[in-house]
VEXDREN-2710 file (C-alpha; in Angstrom, 1 decimal):
% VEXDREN-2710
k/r/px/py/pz
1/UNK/91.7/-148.4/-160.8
2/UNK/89.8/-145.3/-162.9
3/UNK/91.2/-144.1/-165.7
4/UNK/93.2/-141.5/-164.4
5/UNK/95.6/-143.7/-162.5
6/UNK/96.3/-146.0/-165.0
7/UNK/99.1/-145.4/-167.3
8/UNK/98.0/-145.2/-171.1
9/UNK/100.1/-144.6/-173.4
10/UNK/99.9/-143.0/-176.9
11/UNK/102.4/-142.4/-179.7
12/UNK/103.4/-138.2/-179.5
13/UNK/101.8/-136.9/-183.1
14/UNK/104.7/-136.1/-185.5
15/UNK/107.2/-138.4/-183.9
16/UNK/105.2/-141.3/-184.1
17/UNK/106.6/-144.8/-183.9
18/UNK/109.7/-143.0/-182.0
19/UNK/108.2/-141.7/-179.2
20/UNK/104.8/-141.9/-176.6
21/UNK/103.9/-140.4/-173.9
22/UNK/101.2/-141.3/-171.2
23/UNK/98.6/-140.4/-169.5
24/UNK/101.1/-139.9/-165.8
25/UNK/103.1/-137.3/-168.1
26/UNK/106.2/-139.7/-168.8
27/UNK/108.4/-140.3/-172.2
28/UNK/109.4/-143.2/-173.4
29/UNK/111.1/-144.0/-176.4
30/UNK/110.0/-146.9/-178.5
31/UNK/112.1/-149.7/-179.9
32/UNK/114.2/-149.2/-182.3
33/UNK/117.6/-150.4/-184.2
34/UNK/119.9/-147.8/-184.4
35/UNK/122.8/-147.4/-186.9
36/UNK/126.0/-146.0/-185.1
37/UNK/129.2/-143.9/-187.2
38/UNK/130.9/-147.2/-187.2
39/UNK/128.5/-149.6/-188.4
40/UNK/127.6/-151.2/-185.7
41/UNK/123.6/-151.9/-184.4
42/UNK/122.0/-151.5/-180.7
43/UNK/118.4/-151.8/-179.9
44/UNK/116.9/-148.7/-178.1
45/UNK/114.2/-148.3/-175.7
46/UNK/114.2/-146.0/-172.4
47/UNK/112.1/-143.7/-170.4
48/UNK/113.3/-140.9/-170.4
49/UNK/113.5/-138.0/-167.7
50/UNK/112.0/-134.5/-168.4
51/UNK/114.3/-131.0/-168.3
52/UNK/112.7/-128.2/-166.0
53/UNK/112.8/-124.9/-167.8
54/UNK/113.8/-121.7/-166.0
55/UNK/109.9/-120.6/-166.1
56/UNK/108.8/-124.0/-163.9
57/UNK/107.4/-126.0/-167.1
58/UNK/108.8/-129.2/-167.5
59/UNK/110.0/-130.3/-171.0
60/UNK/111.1/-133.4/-172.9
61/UNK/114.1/-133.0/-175.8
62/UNK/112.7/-135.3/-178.8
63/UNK/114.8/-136.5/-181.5
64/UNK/114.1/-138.0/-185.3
65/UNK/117.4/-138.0/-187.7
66/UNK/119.6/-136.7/-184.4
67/UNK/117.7/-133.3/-185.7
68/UNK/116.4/-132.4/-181.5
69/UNK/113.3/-130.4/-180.7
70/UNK/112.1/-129.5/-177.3
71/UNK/108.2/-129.6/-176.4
72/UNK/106.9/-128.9/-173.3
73/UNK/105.0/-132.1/-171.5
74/UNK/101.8/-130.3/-170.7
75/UNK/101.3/-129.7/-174.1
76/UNK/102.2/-133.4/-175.5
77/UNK/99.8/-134.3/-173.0
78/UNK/97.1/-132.1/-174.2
79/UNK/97.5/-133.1/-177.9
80/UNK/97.6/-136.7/-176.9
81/UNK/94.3/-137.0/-174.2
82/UNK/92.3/-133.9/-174.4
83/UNK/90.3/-133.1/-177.4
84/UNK/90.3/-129.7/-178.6
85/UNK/87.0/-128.7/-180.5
86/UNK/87.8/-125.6/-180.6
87/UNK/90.9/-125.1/-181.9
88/UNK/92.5/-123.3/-178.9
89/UNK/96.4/-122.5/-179.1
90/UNK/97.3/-123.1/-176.0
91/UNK/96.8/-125.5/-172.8
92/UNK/96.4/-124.7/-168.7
93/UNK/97.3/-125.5/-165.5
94/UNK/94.4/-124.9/-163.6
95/UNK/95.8/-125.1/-160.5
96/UNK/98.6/-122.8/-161.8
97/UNK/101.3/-125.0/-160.7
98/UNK/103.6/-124.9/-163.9
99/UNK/104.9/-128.6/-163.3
100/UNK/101.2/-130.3/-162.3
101/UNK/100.8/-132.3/-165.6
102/UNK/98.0/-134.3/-164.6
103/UNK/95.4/-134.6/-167.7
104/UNK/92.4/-133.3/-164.8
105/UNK/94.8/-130.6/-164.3
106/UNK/95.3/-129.1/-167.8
107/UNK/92.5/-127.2/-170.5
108/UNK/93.1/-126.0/-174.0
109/UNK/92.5/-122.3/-173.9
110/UNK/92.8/-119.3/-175.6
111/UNK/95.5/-116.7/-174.9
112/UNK/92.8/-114.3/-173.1
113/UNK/91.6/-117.4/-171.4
114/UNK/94.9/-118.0/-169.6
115/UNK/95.7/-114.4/-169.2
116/UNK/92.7/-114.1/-167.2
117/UNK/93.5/-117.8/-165.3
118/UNK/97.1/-116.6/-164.4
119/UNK/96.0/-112.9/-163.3
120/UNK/92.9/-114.3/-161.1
121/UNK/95.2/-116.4/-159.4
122/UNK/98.0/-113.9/-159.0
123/UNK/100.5/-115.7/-161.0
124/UNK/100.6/-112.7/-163.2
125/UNK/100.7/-109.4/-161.4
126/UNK/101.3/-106.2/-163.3
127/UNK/103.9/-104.5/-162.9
128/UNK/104.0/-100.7/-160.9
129/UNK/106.2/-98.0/-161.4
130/UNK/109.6/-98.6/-160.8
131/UNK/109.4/-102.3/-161.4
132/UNK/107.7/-101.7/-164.6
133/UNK/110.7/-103.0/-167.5
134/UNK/110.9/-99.7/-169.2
135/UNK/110.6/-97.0/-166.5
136/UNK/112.9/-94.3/-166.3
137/UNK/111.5/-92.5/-163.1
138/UNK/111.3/-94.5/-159.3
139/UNK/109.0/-93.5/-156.8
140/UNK/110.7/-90.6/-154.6
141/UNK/111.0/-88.9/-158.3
142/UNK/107.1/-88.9/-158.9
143/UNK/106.3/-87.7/-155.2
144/UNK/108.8/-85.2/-156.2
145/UNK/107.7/-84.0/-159.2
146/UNK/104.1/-84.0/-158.3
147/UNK/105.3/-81.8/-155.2
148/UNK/107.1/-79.4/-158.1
149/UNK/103.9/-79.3/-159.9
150/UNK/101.4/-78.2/-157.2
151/UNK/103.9/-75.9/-154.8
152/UNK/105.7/-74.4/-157.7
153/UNK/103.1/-74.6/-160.6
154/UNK/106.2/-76.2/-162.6
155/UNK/104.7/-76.9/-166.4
156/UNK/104.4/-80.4/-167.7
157/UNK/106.9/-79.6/-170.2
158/UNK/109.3/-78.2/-167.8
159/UNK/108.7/-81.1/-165.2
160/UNK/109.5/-83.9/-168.0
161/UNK/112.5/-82.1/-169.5
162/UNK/113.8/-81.9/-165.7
163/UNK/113.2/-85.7/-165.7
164/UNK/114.1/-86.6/-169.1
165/UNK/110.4/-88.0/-169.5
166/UNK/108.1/-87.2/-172.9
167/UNK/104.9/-84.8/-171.9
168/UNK/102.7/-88.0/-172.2
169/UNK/104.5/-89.3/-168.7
170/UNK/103.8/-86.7/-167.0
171/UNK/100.4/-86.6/-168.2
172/UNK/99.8/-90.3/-167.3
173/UNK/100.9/-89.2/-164.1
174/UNK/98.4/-87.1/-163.5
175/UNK/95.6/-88.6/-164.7
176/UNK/96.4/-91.7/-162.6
177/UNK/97.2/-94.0/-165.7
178/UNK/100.8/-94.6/-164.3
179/UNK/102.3/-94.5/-160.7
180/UNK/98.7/-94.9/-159.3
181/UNK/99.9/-96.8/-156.7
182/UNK/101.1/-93.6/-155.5
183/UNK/98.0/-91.9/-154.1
184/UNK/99.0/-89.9/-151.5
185/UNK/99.6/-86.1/-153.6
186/UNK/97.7/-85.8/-156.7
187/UNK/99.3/-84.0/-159.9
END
């Protein structure tokens, strides 16, 4: 059996003596007497199960002085098992599945580092036209007003007042900046 299927645990840093994780991604709780309202004692030790957040990571709710605090497992993980030389903020999937906490599975990185990671395996894909959060124009508009622009010789300013756009948009129009996907009629 190689290291990575053998369950090792290690106490999570900052809650230690209370809680470890291991090496297969599971929580347990270590233990310990504790006081109820009413005086009386019980002895506490359990594994316990992980949350799923709504972005796919899976989490663990840790508790000292009933104060809770939720940390995600890939990260307990990380601080735990892999050493981090450099410093980097942040740890990786680098299979990009959100959930696969396996210690070959995860990196420290840099944010740039997983920006890159996500967009290079098209977990992050940007955003065009009208999906974009903050547009204010959809597609059929742009073909429209590009149409305006050429067959009427409408003026910038005169196209984004119609449209209740600054200039800037209509210039990022044109220059291919925004709504590129849209190729068919330039501005």
């Amino acid at each position: 059996m190689d290291i990575l299927t053998k369950e090792i645990w290690k106490d999570i840093i900052g809650f230690e003596g209370y809680y470890q994780i291991s090496t297969l991604g599971n929580v347990r709780s270590l233990d310990r007497v504790v006081t109820h309202k009413r005086g009386s004692r019980t002895v506490r030790k359990q594994n316990m199960t992980p949350c799923a957040s709504t972005f796919g990571y899976t989490f663990f709710c840790l508790r000292i002085n009933s104060i809770p605090k939720n940390f995600k497992t890939h990260r307990l993980i990380a601080q735990a098992f892999i050493p981090n030389p450099e410093n980097k903020p942040q740890v990786n999937h680098i299979n990009g599945i959100k959930n696969d906490n396996r210690i070959e599975n995860l990196e420290w990185c840099t944010n740039s580092e997983n920006q890159i990671h996500a967009y290079s395996l098209g977990l992050n894909i940007a955003a065009k036209g009208i999906n974009k959060f903050n547009s204010k124009l959809t597609d059929q508009i742009v073909l429209e007003a590009k149409q305006k622009h050429i067959n009427e010789n409408i003026s910038f300013a005169k196209l984004a007042k119609e449209y209740n756009v600054s200039k800037s948009a209509i210039r990022h129009i044109r220059s291919g900046n925004s709504w590129r996907h849209l190729t068919g009629i330039p501005i």
